[in-house]
Backbone as a printed PyTorch tensor [residue, N CA C, xyz], in Angstrom:
tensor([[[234.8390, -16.6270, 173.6480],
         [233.7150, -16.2170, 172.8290],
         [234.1220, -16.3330, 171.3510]],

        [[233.1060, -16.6580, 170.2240],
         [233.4940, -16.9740, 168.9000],
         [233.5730, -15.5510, 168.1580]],

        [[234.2620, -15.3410, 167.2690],
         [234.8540, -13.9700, 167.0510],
         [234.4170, -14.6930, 165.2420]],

        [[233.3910, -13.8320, 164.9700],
         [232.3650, -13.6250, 163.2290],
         [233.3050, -12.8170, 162.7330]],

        [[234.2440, -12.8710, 161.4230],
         [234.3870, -11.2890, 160.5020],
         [233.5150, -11.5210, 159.5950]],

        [[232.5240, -10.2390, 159.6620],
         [231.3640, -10.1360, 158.1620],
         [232.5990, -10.1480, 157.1530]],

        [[231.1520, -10.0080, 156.1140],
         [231.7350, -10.0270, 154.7910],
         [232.3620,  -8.7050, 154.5920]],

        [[232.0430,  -7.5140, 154.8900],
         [232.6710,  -6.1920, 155.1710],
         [233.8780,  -6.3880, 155.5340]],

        [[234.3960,  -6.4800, 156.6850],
         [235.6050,  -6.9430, 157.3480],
         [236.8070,  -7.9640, 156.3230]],

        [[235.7810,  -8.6000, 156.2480],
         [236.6310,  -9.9880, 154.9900],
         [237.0720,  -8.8920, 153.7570]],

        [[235.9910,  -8.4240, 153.4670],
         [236.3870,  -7.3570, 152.0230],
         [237.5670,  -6.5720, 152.2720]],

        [[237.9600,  -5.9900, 153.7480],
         [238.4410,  -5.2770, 153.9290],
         [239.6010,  -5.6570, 154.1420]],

        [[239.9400,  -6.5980, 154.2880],
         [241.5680,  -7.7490, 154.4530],
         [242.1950,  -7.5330, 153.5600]],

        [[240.4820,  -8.3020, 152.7540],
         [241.4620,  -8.6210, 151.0740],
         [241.9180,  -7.3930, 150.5180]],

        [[241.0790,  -6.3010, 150.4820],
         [241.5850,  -4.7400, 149.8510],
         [243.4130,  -4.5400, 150.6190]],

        [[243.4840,  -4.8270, 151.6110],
         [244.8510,  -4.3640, 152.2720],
         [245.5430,  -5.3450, 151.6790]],

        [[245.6990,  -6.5590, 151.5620],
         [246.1260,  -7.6890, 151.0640],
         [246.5650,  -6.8870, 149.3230]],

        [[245.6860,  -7.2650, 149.2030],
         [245.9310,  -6.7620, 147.3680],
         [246.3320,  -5.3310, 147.2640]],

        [[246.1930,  -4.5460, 148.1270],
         [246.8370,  -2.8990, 147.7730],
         [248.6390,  -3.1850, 148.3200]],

        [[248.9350,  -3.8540, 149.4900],
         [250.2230,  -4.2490, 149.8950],
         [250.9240,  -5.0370, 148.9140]],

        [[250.1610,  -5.9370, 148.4840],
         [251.0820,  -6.9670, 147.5550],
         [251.5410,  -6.3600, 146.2690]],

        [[251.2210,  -5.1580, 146.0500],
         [251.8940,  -4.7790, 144.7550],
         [253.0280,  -4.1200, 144.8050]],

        [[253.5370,  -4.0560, 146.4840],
         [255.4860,  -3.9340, 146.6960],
         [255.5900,  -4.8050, 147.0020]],

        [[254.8070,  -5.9340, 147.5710],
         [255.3800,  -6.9670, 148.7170],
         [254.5200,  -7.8080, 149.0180]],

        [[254.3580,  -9.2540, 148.6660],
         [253.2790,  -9.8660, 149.0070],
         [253.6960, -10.6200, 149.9360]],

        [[254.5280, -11.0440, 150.0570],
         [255.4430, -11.6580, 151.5920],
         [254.8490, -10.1650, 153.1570]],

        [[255.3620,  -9.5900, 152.4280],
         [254.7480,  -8.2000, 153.9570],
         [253.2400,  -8.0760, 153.7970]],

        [[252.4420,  -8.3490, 152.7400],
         [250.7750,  -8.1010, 152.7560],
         [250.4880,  -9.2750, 153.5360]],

        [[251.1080, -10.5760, 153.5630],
         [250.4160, -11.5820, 154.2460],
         [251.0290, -11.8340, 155.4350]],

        [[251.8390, -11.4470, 155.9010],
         [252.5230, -10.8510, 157.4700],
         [251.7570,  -9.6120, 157.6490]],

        [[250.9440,  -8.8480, 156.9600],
         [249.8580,  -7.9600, 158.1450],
         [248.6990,  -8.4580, 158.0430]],

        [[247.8850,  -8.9160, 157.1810],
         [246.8750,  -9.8320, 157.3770],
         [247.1460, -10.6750, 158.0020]],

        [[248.1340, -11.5340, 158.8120],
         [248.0450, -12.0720, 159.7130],
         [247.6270, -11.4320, 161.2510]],

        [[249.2180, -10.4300, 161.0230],
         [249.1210,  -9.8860, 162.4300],
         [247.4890,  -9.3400, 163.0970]],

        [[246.7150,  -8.8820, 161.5300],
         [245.2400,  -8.1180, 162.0320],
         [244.3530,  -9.4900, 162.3980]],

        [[244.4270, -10.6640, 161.5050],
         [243.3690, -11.7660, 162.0520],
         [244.1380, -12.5870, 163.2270]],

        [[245.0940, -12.5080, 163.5950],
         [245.5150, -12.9440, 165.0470],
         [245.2710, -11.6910, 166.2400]],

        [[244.8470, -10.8980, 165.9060],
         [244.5010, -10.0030, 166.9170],
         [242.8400, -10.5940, 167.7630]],

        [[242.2810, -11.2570, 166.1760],
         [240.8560, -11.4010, 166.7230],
         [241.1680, -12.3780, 168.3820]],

        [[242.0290, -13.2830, 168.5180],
         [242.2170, -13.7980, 169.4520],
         [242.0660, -12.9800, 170.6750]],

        [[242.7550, -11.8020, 170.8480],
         [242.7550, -11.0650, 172.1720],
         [241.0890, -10.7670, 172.0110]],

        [[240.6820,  -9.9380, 171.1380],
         [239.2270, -10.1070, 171.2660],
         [238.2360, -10.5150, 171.6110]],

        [[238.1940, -12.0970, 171.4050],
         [237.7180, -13.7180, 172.1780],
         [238.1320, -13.7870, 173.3770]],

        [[239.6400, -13.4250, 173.4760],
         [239.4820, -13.6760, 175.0290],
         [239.2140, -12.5620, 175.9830]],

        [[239.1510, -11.4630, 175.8090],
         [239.2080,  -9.8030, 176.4530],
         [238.6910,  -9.3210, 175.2000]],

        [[237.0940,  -9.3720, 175.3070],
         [236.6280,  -8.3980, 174.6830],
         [236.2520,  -7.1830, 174.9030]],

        [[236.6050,  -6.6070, 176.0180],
         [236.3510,  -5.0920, 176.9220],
         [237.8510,  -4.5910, 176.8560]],

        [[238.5280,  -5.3480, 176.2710],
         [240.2710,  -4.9130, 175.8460],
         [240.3390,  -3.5240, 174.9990]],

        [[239.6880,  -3.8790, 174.3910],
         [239.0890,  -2.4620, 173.2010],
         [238.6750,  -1.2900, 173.7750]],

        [[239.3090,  -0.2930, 173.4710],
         [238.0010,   1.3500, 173.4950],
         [237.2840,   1.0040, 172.7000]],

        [[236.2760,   1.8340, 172.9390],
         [234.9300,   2.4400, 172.6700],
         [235.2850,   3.2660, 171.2550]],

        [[234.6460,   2.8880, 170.3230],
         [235.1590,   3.9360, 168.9910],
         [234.4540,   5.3760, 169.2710]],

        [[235.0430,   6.1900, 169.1360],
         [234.7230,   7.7380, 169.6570],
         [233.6540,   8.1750, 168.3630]],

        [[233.4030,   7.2060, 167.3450],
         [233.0420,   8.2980, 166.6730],
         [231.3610,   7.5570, 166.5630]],

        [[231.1940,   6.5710, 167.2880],
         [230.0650,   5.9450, 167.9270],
         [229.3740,   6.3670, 169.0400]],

        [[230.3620,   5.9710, 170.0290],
         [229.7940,   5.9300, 171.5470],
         [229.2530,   5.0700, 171.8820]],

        [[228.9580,   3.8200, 171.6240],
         [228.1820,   3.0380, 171.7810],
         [229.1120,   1.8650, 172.2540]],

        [[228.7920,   1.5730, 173.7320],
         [229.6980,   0.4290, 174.4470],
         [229.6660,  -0.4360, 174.1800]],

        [[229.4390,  -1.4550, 173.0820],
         [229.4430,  -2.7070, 172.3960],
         [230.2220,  -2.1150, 171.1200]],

        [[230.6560,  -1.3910, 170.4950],
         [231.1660,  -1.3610, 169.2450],
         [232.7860,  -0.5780, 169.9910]],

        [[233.5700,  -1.6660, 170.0140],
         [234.6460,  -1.1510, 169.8940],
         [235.8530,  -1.3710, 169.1320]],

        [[237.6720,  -1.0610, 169.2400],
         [238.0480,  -0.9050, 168.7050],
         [239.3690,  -1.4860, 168.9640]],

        [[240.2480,  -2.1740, 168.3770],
         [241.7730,  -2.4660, 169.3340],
         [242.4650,  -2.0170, 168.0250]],

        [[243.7500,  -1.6670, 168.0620],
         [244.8880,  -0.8780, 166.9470],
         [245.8140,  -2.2790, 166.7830]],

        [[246.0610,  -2.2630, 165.2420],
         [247.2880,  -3.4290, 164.7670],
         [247.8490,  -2.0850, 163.7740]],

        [[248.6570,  -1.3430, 164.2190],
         [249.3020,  -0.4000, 163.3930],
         [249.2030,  -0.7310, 162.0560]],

        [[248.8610,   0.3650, 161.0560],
         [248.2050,   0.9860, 161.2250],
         [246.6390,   1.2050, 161.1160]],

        [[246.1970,  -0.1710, 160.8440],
         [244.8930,  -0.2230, 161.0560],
         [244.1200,  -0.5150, 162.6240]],

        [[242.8330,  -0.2380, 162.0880],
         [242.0280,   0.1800, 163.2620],
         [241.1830,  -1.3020, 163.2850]],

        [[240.8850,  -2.2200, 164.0740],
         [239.9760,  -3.3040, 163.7600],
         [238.8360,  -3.3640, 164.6890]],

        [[237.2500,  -2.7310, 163.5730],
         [236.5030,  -2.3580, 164.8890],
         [235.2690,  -3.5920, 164.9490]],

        [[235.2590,  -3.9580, 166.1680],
         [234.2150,  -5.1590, 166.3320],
         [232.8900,  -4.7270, 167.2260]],

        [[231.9830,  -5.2780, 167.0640],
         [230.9290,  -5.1440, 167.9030],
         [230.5550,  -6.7200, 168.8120]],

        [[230.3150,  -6.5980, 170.2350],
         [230.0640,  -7.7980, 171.0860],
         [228.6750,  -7.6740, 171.2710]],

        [[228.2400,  -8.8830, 170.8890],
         [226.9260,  -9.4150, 171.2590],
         [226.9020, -10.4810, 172.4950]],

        [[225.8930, -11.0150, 172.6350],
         [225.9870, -11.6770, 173.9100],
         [226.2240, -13.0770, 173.5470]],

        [[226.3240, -13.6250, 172.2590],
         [226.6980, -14.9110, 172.1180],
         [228.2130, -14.4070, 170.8400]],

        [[228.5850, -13.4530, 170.2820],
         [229.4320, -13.7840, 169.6230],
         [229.9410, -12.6860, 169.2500]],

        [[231.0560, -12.2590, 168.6990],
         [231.7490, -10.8600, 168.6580],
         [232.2150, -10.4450, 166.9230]],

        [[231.5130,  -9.9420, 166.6300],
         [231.3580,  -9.3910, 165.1450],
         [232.5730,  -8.3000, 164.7680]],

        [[233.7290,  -9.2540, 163.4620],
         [234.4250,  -8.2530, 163.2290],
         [233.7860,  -6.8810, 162.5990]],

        [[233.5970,  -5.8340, 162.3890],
         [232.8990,  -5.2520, 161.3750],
         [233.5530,  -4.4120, 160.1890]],

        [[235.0460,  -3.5710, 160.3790],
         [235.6310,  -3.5390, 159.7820],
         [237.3020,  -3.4190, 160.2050]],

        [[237.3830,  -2.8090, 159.1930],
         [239.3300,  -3.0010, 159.2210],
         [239.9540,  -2.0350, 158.4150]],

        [[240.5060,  -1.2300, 158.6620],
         [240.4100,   0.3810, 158.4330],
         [241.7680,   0.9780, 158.7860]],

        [[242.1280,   1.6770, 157.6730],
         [243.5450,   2.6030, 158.0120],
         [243.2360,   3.3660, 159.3030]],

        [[243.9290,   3.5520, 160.1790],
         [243.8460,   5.0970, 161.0540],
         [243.5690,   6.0660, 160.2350]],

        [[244.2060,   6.2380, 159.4950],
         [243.8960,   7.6200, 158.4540],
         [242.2430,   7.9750, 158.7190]],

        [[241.7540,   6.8790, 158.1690],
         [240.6540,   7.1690, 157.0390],
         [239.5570,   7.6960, 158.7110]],

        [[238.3410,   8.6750, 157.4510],
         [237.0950,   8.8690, 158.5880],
         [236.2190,   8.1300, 158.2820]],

        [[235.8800,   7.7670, 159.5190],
         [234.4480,   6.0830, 159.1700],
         [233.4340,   7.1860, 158.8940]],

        [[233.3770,   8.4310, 159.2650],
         [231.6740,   8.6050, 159.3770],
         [231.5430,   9.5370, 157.9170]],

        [[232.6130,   9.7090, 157.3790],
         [233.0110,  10.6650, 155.8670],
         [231.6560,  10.0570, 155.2410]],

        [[231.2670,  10.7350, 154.2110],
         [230.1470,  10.5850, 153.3190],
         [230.8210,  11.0950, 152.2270]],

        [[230.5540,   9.9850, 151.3760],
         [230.6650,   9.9000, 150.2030],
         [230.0410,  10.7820, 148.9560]],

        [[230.6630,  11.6470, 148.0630],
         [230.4710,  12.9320, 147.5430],
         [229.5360,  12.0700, 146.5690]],

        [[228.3260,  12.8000, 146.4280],
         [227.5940,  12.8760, 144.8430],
         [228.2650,  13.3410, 143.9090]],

        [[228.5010,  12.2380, 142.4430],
         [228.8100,  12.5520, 141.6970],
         [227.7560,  12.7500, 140.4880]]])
């Protein structure tokens, strides 16, 4: 199956990319690899993934490339990266009015 990263996802590379490379840009582009070679297991075992808990929703799931989280959603013709995310962080956090 063909494995899409939105533009979200893409944004979200480059942010790890450019926050890593300012100790190490040799190690920022050895984990941006390791996370866009993951999409492969994805394409081929896309039920490889949990279910993101903070969804529930059995098409949006999730596989771990330490320490990010890379969560995709499967459609019936193609599998949408959607983002790419520290473990840390909370997806469903809302953002404070300033």
């Amino acid at each position: 199956m063909n494995v899409h990263w939105t533009d979200t996802a893409t944004d979200h590379l480059q942010s790890i990319h450019d926050y890593i490379s300012h100790t190490s840009a040799d190690y920022a582009t050895r984990i941006v690899d390791r996370i866009t070679k993951r999409s492969q297991q994805i394409a081929d075992f896309p039920l490889s993934g949990k279910q993101v808990p903070e969804f529930n929703i059995k098409q949006i799931r999730e596989v771990i490339e330490h320490p990010f989280r890379i969560i995709y959603y499967i459609k019936p013709d193609q599998i949408d990266i959607l983002a790419v995310l520290h473990t840390s962080r909370d997806i469903l956090k809302k953002k404070s009015k300033r």
